[in-house]
N, C-alpha and C positions, 0 to 999 in steps of 0.2 A: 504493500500500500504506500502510494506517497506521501511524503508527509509534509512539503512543502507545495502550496499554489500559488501561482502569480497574483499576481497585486488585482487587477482587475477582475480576476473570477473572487476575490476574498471581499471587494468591494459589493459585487454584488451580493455573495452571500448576507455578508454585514444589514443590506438592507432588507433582502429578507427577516433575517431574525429578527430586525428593528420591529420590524410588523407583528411578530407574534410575540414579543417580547412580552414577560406575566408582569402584572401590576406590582409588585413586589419590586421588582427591579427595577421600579419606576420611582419609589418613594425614595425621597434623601435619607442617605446615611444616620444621619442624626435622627430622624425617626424610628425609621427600625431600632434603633439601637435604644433609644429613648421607652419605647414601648416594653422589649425583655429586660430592660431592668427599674421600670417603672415602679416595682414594690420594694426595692434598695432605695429609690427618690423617698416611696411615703416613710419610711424609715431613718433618712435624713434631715424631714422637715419635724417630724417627732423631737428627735437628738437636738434640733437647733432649737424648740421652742426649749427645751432643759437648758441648753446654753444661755442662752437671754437672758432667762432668768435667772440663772446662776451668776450672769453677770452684773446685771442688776442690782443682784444682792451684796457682790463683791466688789462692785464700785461706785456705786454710786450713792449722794447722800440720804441718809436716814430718813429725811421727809419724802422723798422719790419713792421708797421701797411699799409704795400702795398696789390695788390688783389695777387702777388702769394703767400705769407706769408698766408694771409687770408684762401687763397686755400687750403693750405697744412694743417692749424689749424682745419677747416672743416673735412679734409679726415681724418687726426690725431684722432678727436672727434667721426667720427664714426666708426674708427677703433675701438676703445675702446669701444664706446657701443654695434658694432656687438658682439665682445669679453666678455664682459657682458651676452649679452642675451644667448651666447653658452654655456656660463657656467652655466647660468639659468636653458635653456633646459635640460641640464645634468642631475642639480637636480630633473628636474621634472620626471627622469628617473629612478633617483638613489632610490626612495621607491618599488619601484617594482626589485628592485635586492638583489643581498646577500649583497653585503655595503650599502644599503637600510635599511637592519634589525636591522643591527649595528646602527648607526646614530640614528634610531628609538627606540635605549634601551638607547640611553643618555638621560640627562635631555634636555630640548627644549632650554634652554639655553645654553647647551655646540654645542649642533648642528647648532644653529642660529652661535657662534663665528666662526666654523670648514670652515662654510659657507664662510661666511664673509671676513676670511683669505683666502681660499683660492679664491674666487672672486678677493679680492685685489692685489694678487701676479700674477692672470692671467694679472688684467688689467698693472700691470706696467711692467710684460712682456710685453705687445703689445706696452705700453707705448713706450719703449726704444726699442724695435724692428721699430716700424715705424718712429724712429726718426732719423735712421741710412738711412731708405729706402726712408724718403721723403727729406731729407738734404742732399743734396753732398757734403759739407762740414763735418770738422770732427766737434764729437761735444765739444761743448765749456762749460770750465768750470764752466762759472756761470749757465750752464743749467744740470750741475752734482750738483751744491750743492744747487740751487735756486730752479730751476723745478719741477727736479724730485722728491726729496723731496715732493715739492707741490701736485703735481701729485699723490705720497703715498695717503696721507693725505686725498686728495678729491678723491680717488680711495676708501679706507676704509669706509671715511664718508657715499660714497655712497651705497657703496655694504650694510652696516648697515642699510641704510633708504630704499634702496630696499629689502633689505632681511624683514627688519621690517614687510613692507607692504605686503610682499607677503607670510609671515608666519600667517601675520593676517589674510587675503584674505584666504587662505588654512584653518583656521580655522571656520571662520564663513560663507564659500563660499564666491565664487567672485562677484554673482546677489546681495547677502544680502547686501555685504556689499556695492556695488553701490546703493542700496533702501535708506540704511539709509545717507548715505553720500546727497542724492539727497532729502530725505524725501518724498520715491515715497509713504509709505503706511503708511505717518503718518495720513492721513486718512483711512478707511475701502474702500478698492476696488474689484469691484469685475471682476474676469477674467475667462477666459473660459480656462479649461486644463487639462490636460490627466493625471491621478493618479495610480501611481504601487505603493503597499503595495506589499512586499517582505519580508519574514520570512524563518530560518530556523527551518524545520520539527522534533517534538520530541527532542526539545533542554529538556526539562525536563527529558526524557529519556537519553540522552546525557550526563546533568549533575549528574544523579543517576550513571552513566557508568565510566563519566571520574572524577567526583569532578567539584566541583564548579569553581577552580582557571583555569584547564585544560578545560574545556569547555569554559571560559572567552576567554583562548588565541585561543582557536579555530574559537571561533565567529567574535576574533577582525581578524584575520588572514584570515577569508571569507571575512568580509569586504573591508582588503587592496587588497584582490583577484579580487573581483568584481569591483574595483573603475573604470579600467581601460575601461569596458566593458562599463560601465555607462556612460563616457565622451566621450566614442568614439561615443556612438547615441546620444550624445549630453543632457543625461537624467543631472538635478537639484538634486542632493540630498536633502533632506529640513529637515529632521534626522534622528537619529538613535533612537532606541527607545528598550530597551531590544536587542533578537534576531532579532529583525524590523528592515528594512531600509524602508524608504518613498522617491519615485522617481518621479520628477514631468515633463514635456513639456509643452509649450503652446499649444494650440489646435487650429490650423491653419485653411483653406480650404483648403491647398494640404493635397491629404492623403497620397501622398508618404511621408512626412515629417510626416504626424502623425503616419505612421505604424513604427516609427523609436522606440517606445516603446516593440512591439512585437519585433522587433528586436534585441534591448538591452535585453530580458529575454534570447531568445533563443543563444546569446553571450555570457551571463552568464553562460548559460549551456554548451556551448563547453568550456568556460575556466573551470571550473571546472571539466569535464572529464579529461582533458588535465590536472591538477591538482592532479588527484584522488592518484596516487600512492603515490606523496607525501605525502596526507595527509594518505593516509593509513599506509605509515612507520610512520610519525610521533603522533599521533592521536590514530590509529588503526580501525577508521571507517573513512568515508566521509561524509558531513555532505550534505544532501538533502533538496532542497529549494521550495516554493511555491508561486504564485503570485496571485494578483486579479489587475486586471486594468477596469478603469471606467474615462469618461470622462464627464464634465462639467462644470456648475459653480461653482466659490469658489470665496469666500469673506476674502482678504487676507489683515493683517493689521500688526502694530508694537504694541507688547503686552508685558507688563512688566515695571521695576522703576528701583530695581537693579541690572537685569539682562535683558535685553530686545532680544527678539527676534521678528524673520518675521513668524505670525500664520497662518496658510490655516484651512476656516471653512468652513462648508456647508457639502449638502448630497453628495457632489462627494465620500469626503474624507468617508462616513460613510463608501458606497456602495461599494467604492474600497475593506475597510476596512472586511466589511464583505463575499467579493467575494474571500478574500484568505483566511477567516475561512472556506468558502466552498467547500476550495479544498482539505480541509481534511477529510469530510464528502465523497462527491465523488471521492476520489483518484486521482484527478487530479493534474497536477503540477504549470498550469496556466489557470485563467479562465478570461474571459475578459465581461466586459455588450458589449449588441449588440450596444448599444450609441455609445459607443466607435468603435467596429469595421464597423459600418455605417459610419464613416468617415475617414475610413484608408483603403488603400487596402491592399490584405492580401498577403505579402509577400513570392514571389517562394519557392517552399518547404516546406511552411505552411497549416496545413489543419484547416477547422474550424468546429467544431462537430455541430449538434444539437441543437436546442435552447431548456433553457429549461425556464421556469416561475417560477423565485428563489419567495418564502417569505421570506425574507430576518430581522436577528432579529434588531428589529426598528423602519423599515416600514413598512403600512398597505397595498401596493401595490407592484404585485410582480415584479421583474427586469427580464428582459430575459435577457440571458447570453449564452457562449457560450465553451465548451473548446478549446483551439486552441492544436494543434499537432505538432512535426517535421515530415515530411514522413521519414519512417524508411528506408534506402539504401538497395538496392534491393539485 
């Protein structure tokens, strides 16, 4: 199968898939994202009205410390933290834009400050905006050179200690880093779950074509491509590996929750069409991808001294492993074991081929397997 097309057949593809493109991949970033962790927001605006008032009690004078002072310290507190979290969302927007790209060639510590500041100047905006709105009075001097000041200061401090956590959280995933904080797999566990091995096709070829550095930036640049697709099915990353990405779900008893993996490839595939011309100006090919999915057990622990991470072991990960080596042998683009599709239903507009009876290199026993299809529009 080829895995590269010229610029003008990936144009048009592009515009096809535009046309069938799902409403989902239509909504801004910051919504989606806003919507799955919408009960972590009501959770924060909770924590801020304790704050306020806890502030209130701790600074401010003895005649202020009544319930509507109280009141307005509470609204004050989650005004600021809604203000926060919007500006949060933003960023969580801003990698997938052209000031995205930008940010992303600084070093991680000029982006973490850029951050930082401008977090800080949103909230003392909001700050001194709702201090006008919730005070009919004018305001008083000692809350120009006392307050607000303060206000900076723990405005800064915080945006620093959130930005911290959520730069770290962004690097090592948000599951990891709850594992090891909790020490869920400081022993060996083992869990049942769904494994995409995902590569791109003929990167060897690619790099003989483009150079080793321009093939680099191509690979990292599918990556920040596909991330979006991955979070929206709610897929785990667990790493990157070369050209490799490894995609993981838990493997539930609904299967509409488990067919959420077929799903995330075949998203993968319309962002990328939707993609193609650019990467065809930029690049001069598009690069073609392939999957193997297989669900099971895995035996998942914390592995390492001075570099520690969360390891996934067992035959899932083999099977997965070998079921996207075998999409290059049969020219498929994604092959899934029947394990796996025996406990997912197959999502409208998917078709599912043939079983075949893989030998698969490793094991002594064959896997049936299956390719899955898009119905091609009539």
């Amino acid at each position: 199968m080829a895995q590269t097309e010229t610029p003008d057949a990936l144009v048009r593809a592009g515009a096809l898939t535009r046309r069938g493109r799902s409403t989902a991949a239509l909504r801004p970033a910051f919504i989606r994202y806003a919507r799955r962790h919408f009960g972590f927001l009501a959770g924060l605006l909770i924590v801020a009205v304790v704050i306020g008032v806890t502030y209130r009690y701790l600074f401010d004078p003895l005649d202020e410390r009544t319930v509507p002072f109280y009141t307005r310290s509470g609204i004050h507190a989650m005004g600021l933290i809604f203000a926060g979290w919007v500006v949060h969302l933003t960023f969580t927007a801003v990698p997938r834009s052209r000031l995205g790209g930008v940010l992303r060639r600084l070093p991680l510590s000029a982006e973490f400050i850029i951050k930082a500041l401008t977090m800080t100047a949103a909230l003392t905006i909001v700050a001194v905006g709702l201090q006008f709105v919730l005070y009919p009075f004018p305001v008083s001097q000692r809350w120009l050179t006392d307050e607000l000041p303060r206000i900076v200061v723990i405005g800064f401090s915080a945006s620093l200690l959130v930005g911290a956590i959520f730069e770290f959280r962004r690097m090592i995933g948000g599951r990891v880093l709850g594992s090891f904080l909790l020490g869920t797999y400081h022993r060996p566990r083992r869990e049942q779950r769904i494994v995409m091995f995902l590569d791109i096709a003929d990167s060897t070829a690619l790099a003989e074509r483009l150079g080793e550095v321009r093939v680099h930036d191509l690979i990292t640049r599918f990556f920040s491509d596909i991330d979006q697709p991955i979070a929206d099915y709610d897929g785990e990353v667990h790493t990157y590996v070369g050209d490799e990405v490894i995609v993981t779900w838990p493997l539930s008893g609904d299967p509409e929750r488990n067919a959420r993996s077929l799903r995330c490839f075949f998203a993968v595939e319309e962002r990328m069409i939707e993609l193609a011309p650019s990467y065809a100006r930029e690049f001069g090919v598009v690069p073609r991808f392939r999957a193997g999915i297989h669900a099971g057990p895995v035996v998942v622990s914390e592995c390492g001294v001075t570099k520690r991470q969360i390891a996934y072991f067992g035959d899932t990960m083999n099977v997965a492993a070998r079921l996207c080596e075998h999409c290059k042998v049969a020219g498929e683009t994604l092959v899934a074991s029947a394990d796996m599709l025996r406990s997912a239903v197959v999502p409208h507009g998917l078709s599912v081929g043939r079983h075949a009876g893989l030998m698969l290199r490793g094991r002594r026993t064959p896997v049936e397997a299956h390719a899955v299809h898009r119905h091609e529009p009539a």
